[in-house]
C-alpha positions in Angstrom: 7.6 89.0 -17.0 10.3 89.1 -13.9 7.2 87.2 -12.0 7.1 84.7 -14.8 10.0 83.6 -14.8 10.5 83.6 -11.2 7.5 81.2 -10.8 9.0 79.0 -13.9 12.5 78.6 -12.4 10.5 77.8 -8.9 8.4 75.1 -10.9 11.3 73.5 -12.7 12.8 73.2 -9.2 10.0 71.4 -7.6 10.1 69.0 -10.7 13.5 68.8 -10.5 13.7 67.9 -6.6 10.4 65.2 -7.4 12.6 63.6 -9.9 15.6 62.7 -7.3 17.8 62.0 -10.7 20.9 63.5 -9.7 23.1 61.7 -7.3 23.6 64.1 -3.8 26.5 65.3 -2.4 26.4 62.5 0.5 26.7 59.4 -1.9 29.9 57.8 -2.3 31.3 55.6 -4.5 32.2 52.2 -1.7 35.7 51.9 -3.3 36.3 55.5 -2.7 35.9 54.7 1.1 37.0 51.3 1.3 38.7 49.1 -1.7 38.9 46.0 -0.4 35.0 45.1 -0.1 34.2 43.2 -2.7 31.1 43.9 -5.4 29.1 42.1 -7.4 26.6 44.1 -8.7 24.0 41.0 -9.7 21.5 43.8 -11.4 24.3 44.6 -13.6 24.4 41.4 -15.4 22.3 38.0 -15.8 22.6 36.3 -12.7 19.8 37.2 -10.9 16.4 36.8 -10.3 14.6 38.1 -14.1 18.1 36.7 -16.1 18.8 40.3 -17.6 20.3 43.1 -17.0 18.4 45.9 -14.8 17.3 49.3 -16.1 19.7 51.8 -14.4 22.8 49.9 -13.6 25.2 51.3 -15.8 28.4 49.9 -14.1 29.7 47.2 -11.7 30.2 50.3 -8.8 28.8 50.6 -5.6 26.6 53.9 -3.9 25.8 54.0 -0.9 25.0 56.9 1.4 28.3 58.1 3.3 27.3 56.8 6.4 26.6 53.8 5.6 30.3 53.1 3.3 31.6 54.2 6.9 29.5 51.7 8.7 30.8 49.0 6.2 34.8 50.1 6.6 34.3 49.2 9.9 32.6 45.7 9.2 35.1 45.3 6.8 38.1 45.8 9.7 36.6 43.1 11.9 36.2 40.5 9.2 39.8 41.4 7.5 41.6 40.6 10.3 39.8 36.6 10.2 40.7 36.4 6.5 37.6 37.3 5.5 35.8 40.2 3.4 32.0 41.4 2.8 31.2 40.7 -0.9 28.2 42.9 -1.5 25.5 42.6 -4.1 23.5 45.6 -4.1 23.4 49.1 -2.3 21.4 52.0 -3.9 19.1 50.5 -6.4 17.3 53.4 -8.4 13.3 53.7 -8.8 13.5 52.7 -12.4 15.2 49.5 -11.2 12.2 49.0 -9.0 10.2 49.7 -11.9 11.3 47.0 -13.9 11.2 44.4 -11.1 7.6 45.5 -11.4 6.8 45.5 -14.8 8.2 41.9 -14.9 6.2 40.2 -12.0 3.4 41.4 -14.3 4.4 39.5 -17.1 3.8 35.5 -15.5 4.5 34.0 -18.5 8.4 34.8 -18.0 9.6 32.2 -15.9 13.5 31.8 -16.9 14.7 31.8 -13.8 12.0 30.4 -12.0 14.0 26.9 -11.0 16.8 28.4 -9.6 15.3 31.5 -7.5 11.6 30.5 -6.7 11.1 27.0 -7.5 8.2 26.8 -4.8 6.6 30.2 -5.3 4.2 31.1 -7.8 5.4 34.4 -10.1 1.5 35.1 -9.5 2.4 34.9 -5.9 5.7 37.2 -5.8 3.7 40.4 -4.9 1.3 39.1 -2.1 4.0 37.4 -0.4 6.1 40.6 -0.5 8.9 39.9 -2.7 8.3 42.5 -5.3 7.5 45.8 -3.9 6.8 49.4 -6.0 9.3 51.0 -3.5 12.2 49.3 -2.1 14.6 50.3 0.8 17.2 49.9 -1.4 16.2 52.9 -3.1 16.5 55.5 -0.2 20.7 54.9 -0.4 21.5 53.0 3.0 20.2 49.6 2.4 22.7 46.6 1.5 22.9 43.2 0.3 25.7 41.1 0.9 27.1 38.0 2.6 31.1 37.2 3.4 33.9 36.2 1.7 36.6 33.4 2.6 40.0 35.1 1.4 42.0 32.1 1.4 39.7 30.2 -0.8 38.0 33.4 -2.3 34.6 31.8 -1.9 31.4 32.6 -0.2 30.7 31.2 2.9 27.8 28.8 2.7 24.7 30.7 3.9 22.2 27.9 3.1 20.5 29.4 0.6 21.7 31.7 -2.7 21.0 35.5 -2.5 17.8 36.5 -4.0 16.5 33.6 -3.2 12.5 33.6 -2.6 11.4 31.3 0.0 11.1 30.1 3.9 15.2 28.8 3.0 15.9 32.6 3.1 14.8 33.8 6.3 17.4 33.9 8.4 16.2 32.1 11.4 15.0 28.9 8.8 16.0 26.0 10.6 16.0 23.0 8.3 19.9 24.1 7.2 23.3 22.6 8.8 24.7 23.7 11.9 27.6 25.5 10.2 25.3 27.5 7.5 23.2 28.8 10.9 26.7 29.6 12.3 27.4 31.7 9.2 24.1 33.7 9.0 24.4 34.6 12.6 27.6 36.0 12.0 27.2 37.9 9.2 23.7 38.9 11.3 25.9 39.9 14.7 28.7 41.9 12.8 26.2 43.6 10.8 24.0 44.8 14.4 27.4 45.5 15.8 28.0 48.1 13.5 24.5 49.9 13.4 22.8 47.9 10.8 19.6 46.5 11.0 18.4 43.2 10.0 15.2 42.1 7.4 13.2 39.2 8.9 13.2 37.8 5.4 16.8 38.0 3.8 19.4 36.8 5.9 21.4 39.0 2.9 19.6 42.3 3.7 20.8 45.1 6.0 19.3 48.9 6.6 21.7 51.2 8.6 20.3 52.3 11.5 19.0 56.0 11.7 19.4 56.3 7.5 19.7 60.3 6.4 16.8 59.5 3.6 14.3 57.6 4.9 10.9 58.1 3.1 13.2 59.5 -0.4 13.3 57.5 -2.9 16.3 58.6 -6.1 16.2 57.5 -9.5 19.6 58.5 -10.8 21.7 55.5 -12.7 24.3 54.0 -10.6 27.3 54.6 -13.0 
């Protein structure tokens, strides 16, 4: 019996470990690091991509590894003393969030949003083209997506394009954009390298810190 239930508990473990539910001791809370980044959480509500609400945001907060909350308060120095702020949109994004990006590139009839966010690109499309993936970066705890903040007018800098957006207008070396929206990407693109980030080719938004703790994990708990 002892060996039963030795072999059990050890079981339930494993499962338990597979599952990555439970949120680990180095994930913070942003605000609990640094307060005055702003967050938007677009998965929480209806502006974004599918028009709904995504499955596991529970709450307009951001989580983030601890590393990379540090990372940002020291973006977030530079940029206060210009007047200016990060306004982040997503940081850890759970698997089941991942899932339901999935399950609704599937479904090609739903096209709500399909004007404002991929007006060129088939829904058919969205997977070959890699803008839907089963596993996302996101998902590992050090992966951001953000742009900056004018405090004075408490409005986004233009970047050329709106976040989320799927197309060549997106990619942050796109060149048919105005002098002062390059200007802007670049910024946001030298700021983030500065401090240990590392840019995507295809999201002028989307930043991985360097040397993450959890590369190849991938958590599920709710971000609440």
């Amino acid at each position: 019996m002892k060996y039963l239930v030795v072999i059990s508990f050890f079981l339930f473990t494993i499962t338990h470990q597979g599952q990555n539910n439970t949120m680990p001791k180095d994930f913070v809370y942003l605000d609990d690091i640094d307060n005055t980044i702003q967050v938007e959480l677009r998965y929480f509500g209806t502006h974004n991509f599918i028009g709904q609400k995504i499955d596991g945001y529970k709450n307009n907060c951001l989580i983030v590894t601890k590393k990379t909350a540090l990372a940002l308060k020291e973006v977030q120095k530079i940029l206060s003393i210009k007047g200016l702020s990060l306004k982040i949109y997503d940081g850890y994004r759970p698997q089941q969030a991942v899932d339901h990006f999935v399950r609704w590139a599937k479904e090609v009839n739903d096209t709500l949003m399909k004007k404002q966010y991929y007006p060129k690109v088939s829904k058919s499309e969205l997977f070959k083209r890699g803008y839907i993936a089963s596993k996302s970066g996101h998902t590992r705890g050090s992966t951001v997506d953000l742009t900056i903040v004018d405090l004075t007018t408490n409005k986004e800098l233009d970047m050329g394009s709106p976040y989320d957006f799927f197309g060549e207008a997106s990619h942050p070396f796109y060149k048919d954009i105005t002098k002062k929206q390059k200007d802007n990407r670049m910024y946001l693109r030298e700021i983030m390298l500065l401090n240990g980030f590392i840019p995507y080719d295809n999201e002028w938004w989307h930043f991985t810190l360097t040397n993450e703790p959890y590369p190849k994990t991938y958590f599920n708990f709710s971000v609440e």
